[in-house]
N, C-alpha and C positions, 0 to 999 in steps of 0.2 A: 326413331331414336337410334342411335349410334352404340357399337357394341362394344364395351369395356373390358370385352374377356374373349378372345378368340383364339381357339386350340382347331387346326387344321390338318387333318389325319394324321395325327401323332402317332405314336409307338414307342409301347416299352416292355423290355424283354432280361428277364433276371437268371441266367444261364439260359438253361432250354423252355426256361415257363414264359408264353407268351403273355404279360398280364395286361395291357395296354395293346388292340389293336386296331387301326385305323379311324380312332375316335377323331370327331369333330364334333366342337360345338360353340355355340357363341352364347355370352350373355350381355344382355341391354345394360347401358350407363342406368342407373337408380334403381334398377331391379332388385327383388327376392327371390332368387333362383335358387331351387332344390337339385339335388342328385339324388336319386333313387336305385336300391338294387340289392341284390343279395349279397351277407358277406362272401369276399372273396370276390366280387367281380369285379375293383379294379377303382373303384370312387376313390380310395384315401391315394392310392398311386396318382391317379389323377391330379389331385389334392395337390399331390409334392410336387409333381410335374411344372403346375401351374404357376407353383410358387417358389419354385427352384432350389426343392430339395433337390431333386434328380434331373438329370439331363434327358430329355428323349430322344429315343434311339436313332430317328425322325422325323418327319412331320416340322410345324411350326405355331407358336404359340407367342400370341402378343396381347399388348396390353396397352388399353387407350391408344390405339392406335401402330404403337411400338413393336417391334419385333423383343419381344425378352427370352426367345428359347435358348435355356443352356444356361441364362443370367442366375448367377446365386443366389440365394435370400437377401443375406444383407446389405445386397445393392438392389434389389427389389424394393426393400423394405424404404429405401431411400429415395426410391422411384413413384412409391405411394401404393405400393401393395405389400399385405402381410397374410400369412395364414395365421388362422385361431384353428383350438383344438374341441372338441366336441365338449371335455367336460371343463365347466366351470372353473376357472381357481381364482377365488377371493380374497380380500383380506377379511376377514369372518368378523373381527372387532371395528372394522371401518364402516360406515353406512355407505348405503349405495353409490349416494353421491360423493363421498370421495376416494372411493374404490376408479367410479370412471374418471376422479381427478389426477390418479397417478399414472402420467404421461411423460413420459422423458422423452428427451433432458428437459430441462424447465429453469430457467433464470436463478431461480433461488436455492437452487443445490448449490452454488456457486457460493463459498464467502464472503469472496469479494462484490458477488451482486448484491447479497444482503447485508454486506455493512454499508458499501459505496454506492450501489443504484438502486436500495427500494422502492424508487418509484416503478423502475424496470420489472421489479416480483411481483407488485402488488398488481400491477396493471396486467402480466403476462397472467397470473394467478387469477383477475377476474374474467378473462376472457376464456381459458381452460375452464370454471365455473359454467359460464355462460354456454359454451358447446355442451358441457357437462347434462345441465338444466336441459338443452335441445333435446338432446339424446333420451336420455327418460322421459321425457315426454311423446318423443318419436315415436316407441315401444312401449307407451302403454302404462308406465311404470312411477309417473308422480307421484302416487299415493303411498309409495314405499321410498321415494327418495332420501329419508332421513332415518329409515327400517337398519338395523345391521344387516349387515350383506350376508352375513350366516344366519340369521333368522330365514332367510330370502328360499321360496323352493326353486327345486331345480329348472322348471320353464324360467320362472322370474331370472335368475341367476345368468338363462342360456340369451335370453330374451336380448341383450342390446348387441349379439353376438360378438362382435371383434370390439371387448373394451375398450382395447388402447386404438381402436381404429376411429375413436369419434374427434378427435385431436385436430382434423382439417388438415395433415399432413400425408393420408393415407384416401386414396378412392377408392380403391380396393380391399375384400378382406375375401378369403379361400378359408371355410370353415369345413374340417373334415376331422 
């Protein structure tokens, strides 16, 4: 299998605090890959690294293939990678399944798609559904699919990790 996340002796350095040094690692295309370590050693730096909060200082870091070191988020994000944050945030009155249906943009934010092309909302709207329905099932999760997402505990909550990453727009998701 082929590796979707490859950080090659990187480094990152915040004045004189070396926090980042000579890291590499790679992670497999479909994997569940942990990071492990004490606070303070450098995972959530990592994190931003990977996903272009920060630049590093060196090294090289790519993605499906790509070279992205230095790339910003929101051209990342547009590349199909996103980072999520460790805690949850829901819509607490939405049930689960359409907590992971709020994926933007979407046809039918548009007025003019919902006056002049609902076939375009309705058809784009069953298919967000349908990854929707994948996705909770993926992780375990059908049997709460119509539970309020604030009922939901915190595993359940953490469980489909990058909400907005089940969309098919994203391959990637950096959870730290």
């Amino acid at each position: 299998m082929s590796s979707i996340i490859k950080v090659d002796r990187v480094n990152k350095t915040f004045g004189t605090l070396q926090v980042i040094n000579d890291c590499s690692i790679e992670v497999e295309q479909g994997s569940i890959t942990g990071l492990i370590g004490p606070n303070g050693a450098g995972k959530s730096t990592l994190f931003n690294l990977i996903a272009g909060t920060f630049a590093p200082d060196n090294g090289k870091i790519s993605f499906d293939g790509e070279d992205i070191t230095g790339v910003p988020s929101d051209q990342l994000f547009h590349r199909g990678l996103l980072r999520t944050f460790q805690i949850a945030q829901e819509f607490s009155h939405m049930t689960a399944l359409e907590n992971l249906m709020m994926v933007p943009p979407q046809a039918g934010e548009s007025l003019f798609n919902t006056w002049l092309r609902p076939s375009l909302v309705k058809e784009e709207e069953a298919q967000v559904r349908q990854k929707a329905l994948d996705v909770i099932e993926f992780v375990g999760l059908k049997h709460v699919r119509n539970e309020l997402a604030g009922n939901l505990s915190g595993g359940q909550k953490k469980a489909p990790g990058a909400w907005a990453n089940h969309d098919g727009r994203c391959s990637g998701s950096v959870a730290g």
